[in-house]
C-alpha positions as CSV (number, residue, x, y, z in Angstrom):
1,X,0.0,0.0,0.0
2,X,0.9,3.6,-0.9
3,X,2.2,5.7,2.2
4,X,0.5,8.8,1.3
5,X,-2.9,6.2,0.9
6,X,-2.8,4.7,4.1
7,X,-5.5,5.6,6.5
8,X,-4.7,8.5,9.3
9,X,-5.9,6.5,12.7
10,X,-5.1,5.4,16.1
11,X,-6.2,2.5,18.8
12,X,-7.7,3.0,22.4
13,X,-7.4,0.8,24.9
14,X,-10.8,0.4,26.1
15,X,-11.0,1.0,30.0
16,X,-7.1,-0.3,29.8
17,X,-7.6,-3.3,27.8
18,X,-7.4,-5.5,29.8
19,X,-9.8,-7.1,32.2
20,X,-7.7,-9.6,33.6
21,X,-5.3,-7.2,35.5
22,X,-9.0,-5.0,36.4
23,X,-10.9,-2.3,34.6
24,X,-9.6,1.6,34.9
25,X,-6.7,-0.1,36.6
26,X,-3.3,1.4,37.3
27,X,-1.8,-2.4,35.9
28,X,-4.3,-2.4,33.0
29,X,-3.1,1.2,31.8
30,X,0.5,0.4,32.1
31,X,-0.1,-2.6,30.7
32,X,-1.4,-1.3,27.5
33,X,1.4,1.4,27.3
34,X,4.1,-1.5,27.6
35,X,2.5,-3.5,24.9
36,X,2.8,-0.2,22.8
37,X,-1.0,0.9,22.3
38,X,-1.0,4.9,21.6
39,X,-4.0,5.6,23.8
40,X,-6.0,4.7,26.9
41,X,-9.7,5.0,27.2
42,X,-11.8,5.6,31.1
43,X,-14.7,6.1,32.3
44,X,-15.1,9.3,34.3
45,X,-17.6,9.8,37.3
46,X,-18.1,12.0,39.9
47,X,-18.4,10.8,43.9
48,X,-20.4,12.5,46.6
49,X,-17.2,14.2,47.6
50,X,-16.7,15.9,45.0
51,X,-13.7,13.8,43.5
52,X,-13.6,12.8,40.0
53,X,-13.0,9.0,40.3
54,X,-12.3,6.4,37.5
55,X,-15.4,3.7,37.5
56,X,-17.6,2.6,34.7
57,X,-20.7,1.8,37.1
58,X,-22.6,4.2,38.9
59,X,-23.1,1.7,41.7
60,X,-20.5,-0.6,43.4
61,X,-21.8,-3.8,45.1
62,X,-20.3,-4.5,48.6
63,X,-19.0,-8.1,50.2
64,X,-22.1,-7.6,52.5
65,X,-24.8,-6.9,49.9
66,X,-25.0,-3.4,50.4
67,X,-23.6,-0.9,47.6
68,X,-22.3,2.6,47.6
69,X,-24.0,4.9,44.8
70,X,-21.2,6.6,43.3
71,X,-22.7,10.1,42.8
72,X,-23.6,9.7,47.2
73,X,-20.3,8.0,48.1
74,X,-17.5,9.7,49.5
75,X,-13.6,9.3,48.2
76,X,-12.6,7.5,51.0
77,X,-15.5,5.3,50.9
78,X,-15.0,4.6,47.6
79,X,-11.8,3.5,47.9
80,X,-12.3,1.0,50.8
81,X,-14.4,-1.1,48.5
82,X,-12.5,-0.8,45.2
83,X,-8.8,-0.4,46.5
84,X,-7.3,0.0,43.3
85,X,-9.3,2.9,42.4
86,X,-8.2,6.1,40.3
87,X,-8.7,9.7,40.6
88,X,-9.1,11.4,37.4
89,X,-5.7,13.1,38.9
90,X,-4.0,10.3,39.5
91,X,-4.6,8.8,36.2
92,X,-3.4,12.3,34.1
93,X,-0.5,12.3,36.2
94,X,0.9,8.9,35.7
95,X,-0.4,8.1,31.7
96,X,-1.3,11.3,30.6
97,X,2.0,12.3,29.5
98,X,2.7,8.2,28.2
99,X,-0.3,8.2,25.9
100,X,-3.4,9.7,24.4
101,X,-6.1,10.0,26.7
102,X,-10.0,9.4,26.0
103,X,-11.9,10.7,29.2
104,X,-15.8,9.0,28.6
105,X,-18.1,10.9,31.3
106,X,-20.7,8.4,32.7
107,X,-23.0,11.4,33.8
108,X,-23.2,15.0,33.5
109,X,-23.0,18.4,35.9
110,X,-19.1,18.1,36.7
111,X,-18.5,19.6,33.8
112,X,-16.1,22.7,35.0
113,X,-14.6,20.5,37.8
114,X,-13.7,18.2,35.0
115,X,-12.2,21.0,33.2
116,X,-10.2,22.0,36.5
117,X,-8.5,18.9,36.4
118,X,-7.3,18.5,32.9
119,X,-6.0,22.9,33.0
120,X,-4.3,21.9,36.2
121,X,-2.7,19.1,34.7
122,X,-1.9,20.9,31.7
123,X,-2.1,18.9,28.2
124,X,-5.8,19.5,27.4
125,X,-4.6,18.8,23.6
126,X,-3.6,15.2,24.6
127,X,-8.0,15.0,25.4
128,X,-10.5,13.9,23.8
129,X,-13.4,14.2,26.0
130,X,-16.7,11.7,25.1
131,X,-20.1,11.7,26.5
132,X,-23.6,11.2,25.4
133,X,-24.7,14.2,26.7
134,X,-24.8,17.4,23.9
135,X,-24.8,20.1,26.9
136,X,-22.2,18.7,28.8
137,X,-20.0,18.8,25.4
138,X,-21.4,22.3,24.7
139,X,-20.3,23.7,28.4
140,X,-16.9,21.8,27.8
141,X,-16.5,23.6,24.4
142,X,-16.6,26.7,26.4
143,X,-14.5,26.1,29.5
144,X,-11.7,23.5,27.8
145,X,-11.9,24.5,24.4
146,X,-8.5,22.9,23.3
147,X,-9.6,19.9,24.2
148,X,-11.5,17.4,21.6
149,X,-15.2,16.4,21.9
150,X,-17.1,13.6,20.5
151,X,-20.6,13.0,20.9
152,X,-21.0,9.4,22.0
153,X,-23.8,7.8,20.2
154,X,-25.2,3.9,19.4
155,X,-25.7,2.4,22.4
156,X,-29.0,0.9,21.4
157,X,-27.0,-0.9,18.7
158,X,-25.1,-3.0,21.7
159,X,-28.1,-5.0,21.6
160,X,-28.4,-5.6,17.5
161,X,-26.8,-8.7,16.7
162,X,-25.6,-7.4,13.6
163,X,-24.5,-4.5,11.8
164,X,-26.8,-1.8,10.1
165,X,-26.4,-2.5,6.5
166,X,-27.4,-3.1,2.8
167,X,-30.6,-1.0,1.1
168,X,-33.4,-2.2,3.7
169,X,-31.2,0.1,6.1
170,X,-30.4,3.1,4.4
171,X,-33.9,5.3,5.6
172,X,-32.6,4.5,9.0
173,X,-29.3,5.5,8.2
174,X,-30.6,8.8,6.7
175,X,-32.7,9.4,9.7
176,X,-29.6,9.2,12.2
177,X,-27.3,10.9,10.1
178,X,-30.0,13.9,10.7
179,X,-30.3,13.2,14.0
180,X,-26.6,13.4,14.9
181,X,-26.2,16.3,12.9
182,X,-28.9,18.7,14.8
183,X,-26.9,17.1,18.2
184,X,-24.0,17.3,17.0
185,X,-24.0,21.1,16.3
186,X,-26.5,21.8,19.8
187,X,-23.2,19.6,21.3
188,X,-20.4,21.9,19.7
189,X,-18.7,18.5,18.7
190,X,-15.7,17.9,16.5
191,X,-16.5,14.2,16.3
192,X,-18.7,11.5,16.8
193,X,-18.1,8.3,18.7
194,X,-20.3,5.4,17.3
195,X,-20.9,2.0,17.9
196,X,-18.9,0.0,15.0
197,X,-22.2,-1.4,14.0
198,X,-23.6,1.8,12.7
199,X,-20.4,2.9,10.9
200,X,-20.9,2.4,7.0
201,X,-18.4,4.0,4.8
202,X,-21.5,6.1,3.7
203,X,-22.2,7.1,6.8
204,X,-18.3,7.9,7.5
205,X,-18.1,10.1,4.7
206,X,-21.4,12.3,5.2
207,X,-19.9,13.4,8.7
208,X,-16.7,14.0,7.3
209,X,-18.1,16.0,4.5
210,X,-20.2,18.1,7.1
211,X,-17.4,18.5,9.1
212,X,-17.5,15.7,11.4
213,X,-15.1,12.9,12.0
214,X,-15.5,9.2,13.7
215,X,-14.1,7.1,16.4
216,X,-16.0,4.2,17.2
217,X,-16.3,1.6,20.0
218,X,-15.7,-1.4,21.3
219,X,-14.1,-3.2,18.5
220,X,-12.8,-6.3,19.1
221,X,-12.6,-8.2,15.9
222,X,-9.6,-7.4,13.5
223,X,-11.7,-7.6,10.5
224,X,-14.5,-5.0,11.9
225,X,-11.7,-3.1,12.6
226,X,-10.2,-2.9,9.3
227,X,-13.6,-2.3,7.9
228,X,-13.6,0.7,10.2
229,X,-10.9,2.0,9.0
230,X,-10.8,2.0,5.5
231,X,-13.9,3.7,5.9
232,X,-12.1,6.5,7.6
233,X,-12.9,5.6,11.2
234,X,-10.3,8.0,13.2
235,X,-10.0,5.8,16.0
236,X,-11.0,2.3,17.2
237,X,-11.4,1.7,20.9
238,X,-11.2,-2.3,21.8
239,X,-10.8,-4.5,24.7
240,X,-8.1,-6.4,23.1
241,X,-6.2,-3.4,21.2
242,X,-2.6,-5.3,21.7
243,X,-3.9,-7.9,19.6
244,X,-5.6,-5.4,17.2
245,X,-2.7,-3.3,16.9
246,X,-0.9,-6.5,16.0
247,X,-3.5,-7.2,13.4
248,X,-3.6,-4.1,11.1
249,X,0.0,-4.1,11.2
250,X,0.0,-7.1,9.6
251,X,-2.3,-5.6,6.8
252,X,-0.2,-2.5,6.7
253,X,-2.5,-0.5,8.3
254,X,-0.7,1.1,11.2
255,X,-1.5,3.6,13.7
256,X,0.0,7.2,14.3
257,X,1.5,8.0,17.6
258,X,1.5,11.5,18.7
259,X,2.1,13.9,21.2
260,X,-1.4,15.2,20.6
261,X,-4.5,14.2,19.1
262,X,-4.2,16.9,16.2
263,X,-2.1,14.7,14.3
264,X,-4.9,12.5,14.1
265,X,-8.2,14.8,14.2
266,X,-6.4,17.9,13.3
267,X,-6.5,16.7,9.5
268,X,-9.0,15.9,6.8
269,X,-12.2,16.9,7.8
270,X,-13.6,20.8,7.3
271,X,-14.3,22.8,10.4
272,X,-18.1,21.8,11.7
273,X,-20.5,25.2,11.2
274,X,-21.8,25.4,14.6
């Protein structure tokens, strides 16, 4: 394959990518970052406290039966029943300067506190911030402007056995691409990240063409993954990325590494008309 043809994308480790050493773990992330992957992926949520803490649940079950709710919980509380947890400082302190980082809120209202963290830190252009919720993205446009934004979106589609393709799926294609438009601009967005069963190369190329590019999620299989990106997926977050990374390489599809995520956003795509 041509160099100058080759697809401009990178590889997230989903939550660490790898559930054996524990979700948003400390092991997990360095982990993926010995194994070479370019960026880590975690789930961002706020506890009662006021900490921003990194947990994919918004409730976490205790040895007695009991659980602590996440948004009631305090820090300390928190991290009595999930000892190896992550603050959202802790995590930009250690990895953020080691990899790309993809920050997927799991709620919404902590928006400026979020944006405290990542200015204090001081690399909001190594961010790219996700959430399915247009008005925290909107708020976030405003107070961490440097940083990128995707509107998450296809989380029905977790439950669709297959992917949504051929003729018989194009009106609901038509209709979404509509959909994610209006939110999209309401969102402020650069990007959208969609479940790789929505992504058609049709589909990639509209959003590109109205300014929009893609990243999708969670891909696990290295042929939906090169499907993804020769259809100009940006970025493919997976539970397994080592092994992915190891499989597009082999079909000469290999992904950038960079300081920042302009290298990889930064290019191709016109500037949305918000």
């Amino acid at each position: 394959m041509n160099t100058l043809s080759r697809p401009l994308f990178t590889v997230i480790a989903h939550r660490g990518g790898s559930a054996a050493r524990g979700e948003n773990s400390a092991d997990g992330f360095r982990a993926a970052i010995a194994a070479g992957v370019p960026a880590l992926e975690c789930d961002v949520r706020l506890t009662g406290d006021g900490a921003l803490v990194l947990l994919h649940d918004s409730v976490v079950p205790l040895p007695d039966g009991g659980r602590l709710v996440v948004r009631h919980a305090s820090l300390t509380a928190l991290r009595v029943a999930v000892p190896d947890l992550l603050t959202l400082e802790e995590f930009l302190d250690e990895f953020g300067h080691r990899a790309l980082v993809n920050l997927d809120l799991k709620g919404s209202g902590y928006e400026q506190q979020l944006a405290r963290v990542v200015e204090r830190w001081g690399h909001p252009e190594r961010v790219y911030i996700t959430s399915q919720h247009a008005a925290s993205l909107r708020r976030l446009a405003r107070l961490l402007p440097t940083a990128y934004r995707g509107l998450s979106h296809g989380h029905a589609f977790t439950r669709v056995p297959r992917r949504v393709a051929g003729r018989s799926a194009f009106p609901m294609r038509s209709l979404m691409a509509f959909q994610l438009a209006v939110t999209l601009r309401l969102a402020r967005a650069q990007l959208v990240a969609l479940h790789y069963r929505v992504v058609t190369p049709w589909l990639a190329r509209w959003l590109q063409v109205q300014g929009w590019l893609v990243t999708s999620w969670t891909v696990n299989d290295p042929r939906e993954a090169t499907r993804l990106v020769r259809a100009g997926v940006r970025a493919v977050t997976s539970d397994v990325p080592v092994q992915l990374l190891q499989a597009l390489t082999a079909r000469q599809l290999c992904p950038v590494s960079s300081w920042t995520w302009d290298a990889i956003f930064g290019q191709g795509a016109p500037a949305p008309s918000w």
